[in-house]
C-alpha positions in Angstrom: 0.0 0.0 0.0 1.3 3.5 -0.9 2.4 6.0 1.9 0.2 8.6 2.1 1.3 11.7 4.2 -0.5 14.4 6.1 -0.5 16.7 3.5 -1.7 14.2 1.2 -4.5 12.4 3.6 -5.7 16.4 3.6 -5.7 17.0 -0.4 -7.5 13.4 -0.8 -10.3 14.9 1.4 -10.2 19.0 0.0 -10.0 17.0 -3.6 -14.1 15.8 -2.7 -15.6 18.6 -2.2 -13.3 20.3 -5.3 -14.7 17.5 -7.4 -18.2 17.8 -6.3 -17.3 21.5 -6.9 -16.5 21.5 -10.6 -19.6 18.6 -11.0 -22.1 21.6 -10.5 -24.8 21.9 -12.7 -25.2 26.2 -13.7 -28.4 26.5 -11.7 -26.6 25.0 -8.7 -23.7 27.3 -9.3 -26.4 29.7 -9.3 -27.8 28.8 -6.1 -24.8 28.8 -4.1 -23.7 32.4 -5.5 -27.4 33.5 -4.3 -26.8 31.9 -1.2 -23.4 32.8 -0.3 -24.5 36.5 -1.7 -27.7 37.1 -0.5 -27.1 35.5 3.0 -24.9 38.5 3.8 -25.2 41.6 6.0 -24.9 43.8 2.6 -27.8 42.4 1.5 -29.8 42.9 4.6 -28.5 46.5 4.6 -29.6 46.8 1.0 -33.3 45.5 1.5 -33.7 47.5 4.6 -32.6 50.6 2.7 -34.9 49.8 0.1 -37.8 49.0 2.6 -37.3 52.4 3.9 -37.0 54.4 0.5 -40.2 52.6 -0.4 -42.2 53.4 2.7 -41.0 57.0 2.9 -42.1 57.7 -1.1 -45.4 56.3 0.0 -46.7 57.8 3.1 -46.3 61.1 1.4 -43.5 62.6 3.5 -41.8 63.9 0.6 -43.9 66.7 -0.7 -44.7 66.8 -4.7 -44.0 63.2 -4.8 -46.9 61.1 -5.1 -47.6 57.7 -3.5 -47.0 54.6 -6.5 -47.7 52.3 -3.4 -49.9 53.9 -0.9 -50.7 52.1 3.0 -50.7 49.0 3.0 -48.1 48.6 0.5 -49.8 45.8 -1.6 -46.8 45.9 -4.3 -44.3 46.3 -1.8 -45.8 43.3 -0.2 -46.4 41.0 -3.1 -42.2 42.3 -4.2 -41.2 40.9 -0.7 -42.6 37.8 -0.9 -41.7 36.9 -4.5 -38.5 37.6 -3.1 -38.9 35.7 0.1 -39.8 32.5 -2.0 -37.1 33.2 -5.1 -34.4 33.1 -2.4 -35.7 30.2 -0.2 -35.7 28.1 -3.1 -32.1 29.0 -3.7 -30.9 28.7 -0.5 -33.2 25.1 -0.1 -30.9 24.1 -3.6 -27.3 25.1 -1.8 -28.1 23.0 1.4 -29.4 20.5 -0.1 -26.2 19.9 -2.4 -24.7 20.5 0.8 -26.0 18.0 2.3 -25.1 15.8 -0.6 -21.5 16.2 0.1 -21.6 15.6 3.8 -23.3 13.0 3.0 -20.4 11.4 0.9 -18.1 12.9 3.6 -19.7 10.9 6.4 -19.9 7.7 4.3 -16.5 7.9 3.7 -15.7 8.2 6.9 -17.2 5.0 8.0 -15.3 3.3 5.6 -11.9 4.5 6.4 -12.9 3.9 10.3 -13.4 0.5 9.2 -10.7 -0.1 7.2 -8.7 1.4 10.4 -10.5 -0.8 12.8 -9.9 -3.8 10.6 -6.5 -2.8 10.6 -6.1 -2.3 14.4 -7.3 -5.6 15.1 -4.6 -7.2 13.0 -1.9 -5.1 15.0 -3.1 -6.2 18.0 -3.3 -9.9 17.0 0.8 -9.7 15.6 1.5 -7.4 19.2 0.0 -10.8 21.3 1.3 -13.3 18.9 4.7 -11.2 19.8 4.2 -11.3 23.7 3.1 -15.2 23.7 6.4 -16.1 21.7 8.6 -13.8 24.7 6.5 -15.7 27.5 4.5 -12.8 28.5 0.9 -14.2 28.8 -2.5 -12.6 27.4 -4.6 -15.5 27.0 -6.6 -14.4 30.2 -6.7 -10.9 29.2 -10.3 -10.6 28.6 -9.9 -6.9 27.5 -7.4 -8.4 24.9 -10.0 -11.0 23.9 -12.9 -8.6 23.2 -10.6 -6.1 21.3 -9.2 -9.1 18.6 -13.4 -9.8 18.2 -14.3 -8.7 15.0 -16.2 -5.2 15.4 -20.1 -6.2 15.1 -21.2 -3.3 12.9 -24.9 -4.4 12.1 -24.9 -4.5 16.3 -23.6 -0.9 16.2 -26.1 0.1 14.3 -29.3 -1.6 16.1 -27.9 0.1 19.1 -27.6 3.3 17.2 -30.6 3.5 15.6 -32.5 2.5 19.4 -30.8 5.3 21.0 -32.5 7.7 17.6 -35.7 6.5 18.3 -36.2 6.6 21.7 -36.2 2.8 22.3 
């Protein structure tokens, strides 16, 4: 098996979420641009400017200008919750690809905790093969015994899955 260092462990995992990067489609480029844009304080600055510009033009403070949206601001309204909706959707898009990539993240997690399990258990086994050939005895090491048992993950997983639902 090749040697893979630190450094290289943390480009194998940044090299995922690249990959699943450069896989997006335009609108979910799209969405996470609206997203990362639109979930900023600029942009709550911005809307609260413009809620304030709009209400002030139409309660008639300014004098000569005429209300295009008088009390109860039907247009603003209907504006504000197009936008509400518009952006919701976008933001539902980003998490959900999101989500997506933890996903992968998480599953290939439990793989490589396997795979190091697996591999732990084999150590072990060669460390008390090693003592029992220089006369040190294990054998009634019950600790010892229950760590070279193959790791039960369907067990794991019952237990898991009780403790999520209450059981």
């Amino acid at each position: 098996m090749s040697r893979v260092t630190r450094a290289g462990r943390r480009r194998v995992v940044q090299s995922l979420k690249a990959r699943l990067d450069s896989d997006r489609t335009t609108g979910e480029r799209l969405a996470d641009w609206m997203a990362s844009a639109f979930g900023s304080q600029w942009f709550l600055a911005l809307n609260v400017l413009w809620f304030v510009v709009w209400i002030v033009l139409n309660v008639n403070l300014i004098p000569g200008v005429p209300a295009f949206d008088p009390f109860p601001f039907g247009f603003l309204t209907m504006a504000v919750s197009l936008e509400a909706i518009v952006l919701s959707i976008f933001v539902l898009i980003a998490q959900n690809r999101s989500e997506h990539i933890d996903e992968l993240r998480a599953e290939t997690d439990l793989q490589v905790n396997l795979i190091t399990e697996q591999e732990l258990t084999k150590l072990l086994r060669m460390v008390s093969l090693l003592l029992e050939k220089a006369g040190i005895e294990v054998e009634h090491d019950d600790e010892l015994k229950e760590m070279l048992a193959p790791t039960n993950v369907e067990k794991i997983e019952t237990v898991i899955r009780d403790q999520l639902e209450g059981k």
